[in-house]
MMTF fields as JSON, N, C-alpha, C and O atoms, coordinates in Angstrom:
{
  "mmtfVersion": "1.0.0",
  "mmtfProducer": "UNKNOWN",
  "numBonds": 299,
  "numAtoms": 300,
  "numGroups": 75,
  "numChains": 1,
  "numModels": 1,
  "chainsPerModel": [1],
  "groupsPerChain": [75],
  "chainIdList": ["A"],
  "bondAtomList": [4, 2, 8, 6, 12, 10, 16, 14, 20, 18, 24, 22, 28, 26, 32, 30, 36, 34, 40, 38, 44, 42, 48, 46, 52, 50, 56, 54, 60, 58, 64, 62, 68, 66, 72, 70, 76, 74, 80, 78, 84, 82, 88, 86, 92, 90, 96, 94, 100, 98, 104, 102, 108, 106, 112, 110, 116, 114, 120, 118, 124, 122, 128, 126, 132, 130, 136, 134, 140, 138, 144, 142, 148, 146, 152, 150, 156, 154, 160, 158, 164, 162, 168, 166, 172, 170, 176, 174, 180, 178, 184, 182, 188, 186, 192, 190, 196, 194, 200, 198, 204, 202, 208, 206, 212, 210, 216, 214, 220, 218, 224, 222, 228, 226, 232, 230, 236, 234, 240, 238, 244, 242, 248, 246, 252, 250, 256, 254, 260, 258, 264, 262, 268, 266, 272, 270, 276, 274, 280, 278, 284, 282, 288, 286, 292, 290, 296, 294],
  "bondOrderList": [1, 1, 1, 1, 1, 1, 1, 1, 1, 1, 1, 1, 1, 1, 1, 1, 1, 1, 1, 1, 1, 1, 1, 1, 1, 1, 1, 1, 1, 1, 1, 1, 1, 1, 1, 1, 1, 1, 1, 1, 1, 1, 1, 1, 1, 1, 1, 1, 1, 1, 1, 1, 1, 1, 1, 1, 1, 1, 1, 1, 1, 1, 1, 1, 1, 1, 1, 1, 1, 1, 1, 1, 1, 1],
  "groupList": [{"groupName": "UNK", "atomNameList": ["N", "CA", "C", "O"], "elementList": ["N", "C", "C", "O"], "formalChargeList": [0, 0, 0, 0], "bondAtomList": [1, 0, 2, 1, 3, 2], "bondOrderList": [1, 1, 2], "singleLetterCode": "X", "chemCompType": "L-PEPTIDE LINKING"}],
  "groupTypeList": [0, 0, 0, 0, 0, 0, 0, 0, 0, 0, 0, 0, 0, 0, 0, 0, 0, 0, 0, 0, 0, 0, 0, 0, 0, 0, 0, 0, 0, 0, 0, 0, 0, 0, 0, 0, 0, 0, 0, 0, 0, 0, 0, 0, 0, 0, 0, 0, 0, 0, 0, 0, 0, 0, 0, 0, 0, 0, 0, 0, 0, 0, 0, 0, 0, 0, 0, 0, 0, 0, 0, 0, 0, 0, 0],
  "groupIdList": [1, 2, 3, 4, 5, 6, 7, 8, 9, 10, 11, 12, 13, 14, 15, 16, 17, 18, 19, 20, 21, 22, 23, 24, 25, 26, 27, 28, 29, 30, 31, 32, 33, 34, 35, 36, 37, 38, 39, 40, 41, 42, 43, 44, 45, 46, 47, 48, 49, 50, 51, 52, 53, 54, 55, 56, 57, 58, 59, 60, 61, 62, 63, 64, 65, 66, 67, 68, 69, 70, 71, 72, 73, 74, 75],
  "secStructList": [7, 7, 2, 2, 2, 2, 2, 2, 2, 2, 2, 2, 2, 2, 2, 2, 2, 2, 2, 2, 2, 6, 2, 2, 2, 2, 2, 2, 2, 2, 2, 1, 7, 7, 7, 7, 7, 7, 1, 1, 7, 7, 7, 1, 1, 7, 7, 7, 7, 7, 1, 1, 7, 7, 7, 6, 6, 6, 6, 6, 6, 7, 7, 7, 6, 6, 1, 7, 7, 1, 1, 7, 7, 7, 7],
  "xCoordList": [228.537, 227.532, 228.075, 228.836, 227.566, 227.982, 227.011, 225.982, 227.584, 226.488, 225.172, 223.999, 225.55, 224.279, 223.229, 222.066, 224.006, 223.201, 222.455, 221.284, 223.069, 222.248, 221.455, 220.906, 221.346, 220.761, 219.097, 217.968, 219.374, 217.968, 217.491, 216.332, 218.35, 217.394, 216.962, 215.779, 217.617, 216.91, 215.825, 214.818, 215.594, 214.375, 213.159, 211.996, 214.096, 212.659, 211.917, 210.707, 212.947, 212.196, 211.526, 210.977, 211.607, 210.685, 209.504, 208.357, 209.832, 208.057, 207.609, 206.412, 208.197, 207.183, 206.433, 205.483, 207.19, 207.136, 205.624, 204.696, 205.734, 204.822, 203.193, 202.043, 204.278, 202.417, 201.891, 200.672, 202.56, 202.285, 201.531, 200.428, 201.504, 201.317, 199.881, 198.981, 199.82, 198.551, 198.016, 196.916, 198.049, 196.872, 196.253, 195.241, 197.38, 197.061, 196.308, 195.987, 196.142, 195.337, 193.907, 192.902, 193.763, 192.896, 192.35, 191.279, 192.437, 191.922, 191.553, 190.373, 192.227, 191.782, 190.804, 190.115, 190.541, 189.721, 188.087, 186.922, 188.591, 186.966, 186.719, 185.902, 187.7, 187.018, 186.209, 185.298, 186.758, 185.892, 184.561, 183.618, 184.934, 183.787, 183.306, 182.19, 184.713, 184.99, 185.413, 185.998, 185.567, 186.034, 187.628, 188.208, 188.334, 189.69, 189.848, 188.857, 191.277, 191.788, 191.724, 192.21, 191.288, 190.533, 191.914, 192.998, 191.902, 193.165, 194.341, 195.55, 193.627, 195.045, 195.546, 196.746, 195.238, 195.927, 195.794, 196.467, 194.889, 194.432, 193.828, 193.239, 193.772, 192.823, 191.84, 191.83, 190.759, 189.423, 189.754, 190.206, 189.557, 189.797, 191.031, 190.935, 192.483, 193.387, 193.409, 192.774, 193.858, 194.401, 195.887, 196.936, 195.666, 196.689, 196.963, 196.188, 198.446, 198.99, 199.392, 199.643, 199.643, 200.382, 201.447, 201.858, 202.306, 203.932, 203.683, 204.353, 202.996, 203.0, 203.734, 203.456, 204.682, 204.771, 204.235, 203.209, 204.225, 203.453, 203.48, 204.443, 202.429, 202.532, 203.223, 202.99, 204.197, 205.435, 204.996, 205.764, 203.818, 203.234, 202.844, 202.96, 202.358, 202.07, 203.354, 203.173, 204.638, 205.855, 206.06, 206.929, 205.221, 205.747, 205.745, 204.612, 206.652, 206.713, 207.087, 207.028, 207.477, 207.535, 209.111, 209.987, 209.273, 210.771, 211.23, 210.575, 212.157, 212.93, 212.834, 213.284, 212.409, 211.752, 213.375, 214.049, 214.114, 215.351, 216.468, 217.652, 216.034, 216.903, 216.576, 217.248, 215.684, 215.546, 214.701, 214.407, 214.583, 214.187, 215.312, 216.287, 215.047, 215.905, 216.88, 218.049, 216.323, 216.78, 217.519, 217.944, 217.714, 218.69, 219.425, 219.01, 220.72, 221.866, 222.132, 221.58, 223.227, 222.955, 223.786, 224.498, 223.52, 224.86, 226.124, 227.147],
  "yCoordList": [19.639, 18.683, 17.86, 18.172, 16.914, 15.856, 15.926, 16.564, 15.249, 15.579, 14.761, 15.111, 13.804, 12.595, 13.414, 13.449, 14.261, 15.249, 16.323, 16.627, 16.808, 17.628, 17.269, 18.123, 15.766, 15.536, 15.129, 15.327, 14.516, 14.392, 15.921, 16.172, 16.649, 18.062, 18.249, 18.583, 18.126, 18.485, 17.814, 18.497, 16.636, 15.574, 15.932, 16.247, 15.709, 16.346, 17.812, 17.993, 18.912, 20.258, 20.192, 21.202, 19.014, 19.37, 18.544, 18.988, 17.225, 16.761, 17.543, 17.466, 18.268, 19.397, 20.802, 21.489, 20.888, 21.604, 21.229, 21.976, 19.558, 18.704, 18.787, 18.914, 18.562, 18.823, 19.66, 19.571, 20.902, 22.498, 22.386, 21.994, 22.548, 22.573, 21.937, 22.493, 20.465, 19.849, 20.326, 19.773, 21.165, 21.293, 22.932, 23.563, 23.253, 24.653, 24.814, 25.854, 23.491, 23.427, 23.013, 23.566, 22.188, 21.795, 22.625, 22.59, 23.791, 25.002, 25.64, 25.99, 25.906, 26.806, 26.149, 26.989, 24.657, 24.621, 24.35, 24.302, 24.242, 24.674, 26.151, 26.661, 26.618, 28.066, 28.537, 29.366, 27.796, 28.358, 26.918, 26.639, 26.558, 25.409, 24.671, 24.187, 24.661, 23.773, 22.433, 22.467, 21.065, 20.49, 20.432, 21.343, 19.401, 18.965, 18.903, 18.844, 18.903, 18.479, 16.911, 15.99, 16.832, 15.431, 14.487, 15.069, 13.581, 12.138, 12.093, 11.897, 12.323, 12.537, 13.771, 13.722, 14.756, 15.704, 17.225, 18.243, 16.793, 17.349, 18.368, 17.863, 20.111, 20.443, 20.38, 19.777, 21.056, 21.208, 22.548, 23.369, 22.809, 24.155, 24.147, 24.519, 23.738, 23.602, 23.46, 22.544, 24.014, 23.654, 23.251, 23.865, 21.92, 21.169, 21.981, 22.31, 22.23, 22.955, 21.982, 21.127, 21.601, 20.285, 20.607, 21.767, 19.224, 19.428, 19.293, 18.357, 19.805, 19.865, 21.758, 22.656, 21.826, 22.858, 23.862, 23.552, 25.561, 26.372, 26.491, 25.987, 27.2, 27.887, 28.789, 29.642, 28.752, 30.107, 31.37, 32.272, 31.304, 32.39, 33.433, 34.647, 32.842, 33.511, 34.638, 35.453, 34.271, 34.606, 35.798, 36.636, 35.907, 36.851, 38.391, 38.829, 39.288, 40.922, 41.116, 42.154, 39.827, 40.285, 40.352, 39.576, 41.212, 41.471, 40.285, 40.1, 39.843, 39.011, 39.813, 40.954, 39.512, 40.315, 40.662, 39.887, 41.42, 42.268, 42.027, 42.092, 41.715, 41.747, 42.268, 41.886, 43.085, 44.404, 43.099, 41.905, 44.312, 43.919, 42.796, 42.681, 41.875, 41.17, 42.081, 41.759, 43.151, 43.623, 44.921, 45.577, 45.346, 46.345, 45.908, 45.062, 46.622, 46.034, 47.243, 48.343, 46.682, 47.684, 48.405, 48.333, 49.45, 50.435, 49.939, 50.589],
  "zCoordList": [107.412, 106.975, 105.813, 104.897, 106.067, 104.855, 103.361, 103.14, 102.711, 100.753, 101.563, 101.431, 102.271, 102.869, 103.22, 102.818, 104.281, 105.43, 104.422, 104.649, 103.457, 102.84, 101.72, 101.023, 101.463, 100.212, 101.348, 100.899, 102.905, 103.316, 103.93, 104.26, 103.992, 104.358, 102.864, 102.811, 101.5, 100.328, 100.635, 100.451, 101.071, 100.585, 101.382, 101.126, 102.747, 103.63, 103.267, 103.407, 102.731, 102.581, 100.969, 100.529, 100.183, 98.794, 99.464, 99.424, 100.137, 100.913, 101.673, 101.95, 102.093, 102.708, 101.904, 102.279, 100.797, 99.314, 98.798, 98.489, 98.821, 98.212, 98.654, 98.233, 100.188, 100.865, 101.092, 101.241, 101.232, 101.49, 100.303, 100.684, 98.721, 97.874, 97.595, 96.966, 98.269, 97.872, 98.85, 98.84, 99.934, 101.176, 100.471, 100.772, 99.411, 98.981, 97.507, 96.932, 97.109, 95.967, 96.716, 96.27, 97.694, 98.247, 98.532, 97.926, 99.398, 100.027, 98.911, 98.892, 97.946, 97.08, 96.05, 95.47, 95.627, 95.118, 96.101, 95.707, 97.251, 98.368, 98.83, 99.598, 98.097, 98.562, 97.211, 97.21, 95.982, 94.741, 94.695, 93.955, 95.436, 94.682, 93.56, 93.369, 92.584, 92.097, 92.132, 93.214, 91.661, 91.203, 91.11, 90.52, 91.668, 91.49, 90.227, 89.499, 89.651, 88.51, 88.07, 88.727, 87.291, 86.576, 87.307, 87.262, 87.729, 87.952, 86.537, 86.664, 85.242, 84.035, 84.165, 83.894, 84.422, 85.132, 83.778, 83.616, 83.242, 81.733, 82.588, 83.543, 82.532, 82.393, 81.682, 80.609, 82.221, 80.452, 80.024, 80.823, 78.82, 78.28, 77.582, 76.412, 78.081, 77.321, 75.789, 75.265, 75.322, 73.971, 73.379, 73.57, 72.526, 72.19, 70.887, 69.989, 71.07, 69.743, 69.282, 70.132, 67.926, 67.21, 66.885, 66.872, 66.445, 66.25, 65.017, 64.58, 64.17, 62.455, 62.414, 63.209, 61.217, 61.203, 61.061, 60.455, 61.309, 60.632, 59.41, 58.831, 58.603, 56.886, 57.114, 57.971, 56.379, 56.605, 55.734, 55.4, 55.461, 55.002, 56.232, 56.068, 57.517, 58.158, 58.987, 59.892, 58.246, 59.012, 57.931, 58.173, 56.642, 55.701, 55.756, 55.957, 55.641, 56.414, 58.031, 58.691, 58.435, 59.643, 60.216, 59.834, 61.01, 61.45, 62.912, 63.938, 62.632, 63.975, 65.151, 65.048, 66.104, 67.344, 67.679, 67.0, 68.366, 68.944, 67.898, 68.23, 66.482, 65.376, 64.231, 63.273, 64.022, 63.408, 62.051, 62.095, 60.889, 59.583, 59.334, 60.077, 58.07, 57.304, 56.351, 56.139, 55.85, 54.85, 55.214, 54.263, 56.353, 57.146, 58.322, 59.114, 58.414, 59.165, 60.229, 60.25, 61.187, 62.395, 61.854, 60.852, 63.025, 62.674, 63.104, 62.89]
}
């Protein structure tokens, strides 16, 4: 096979990815009886974390998760 030949089997098997996908949100939101996802694509409920930093107070006593305390070294 050629890169050609395999770049339209890539193409054809993600549109079929695509539509499998929307016939499977479809089904599943008529089996709950909800409501589609709004057109901006926002859920409701989400929460926006901001790009402001944290208070590095809240980081105080705490150990680096798979790197032990600050103040002890490995063996």
């Amino acid at each position: 096979m050629s890169v050609q030949d395999d770049l339209a089997a890539v193409k054809r098997c993600l549109e079929d990815l695509v539509r499998t996908v929307g016939q499977l949100e479809r089904s599943v939101t008529a089996e709950r009886g909800t409501p589609a996802a709004p057109a901006s694509g926002r859920l409701e409920g989400l929460v926006t974390i901001p790009d402001a930093p944290y208070d590095s107070g809240l980081w105080t006593d705490t150990d680096d998760e798979g790197l032990g305390a600050r103040d002890r070294h490995a063996p």
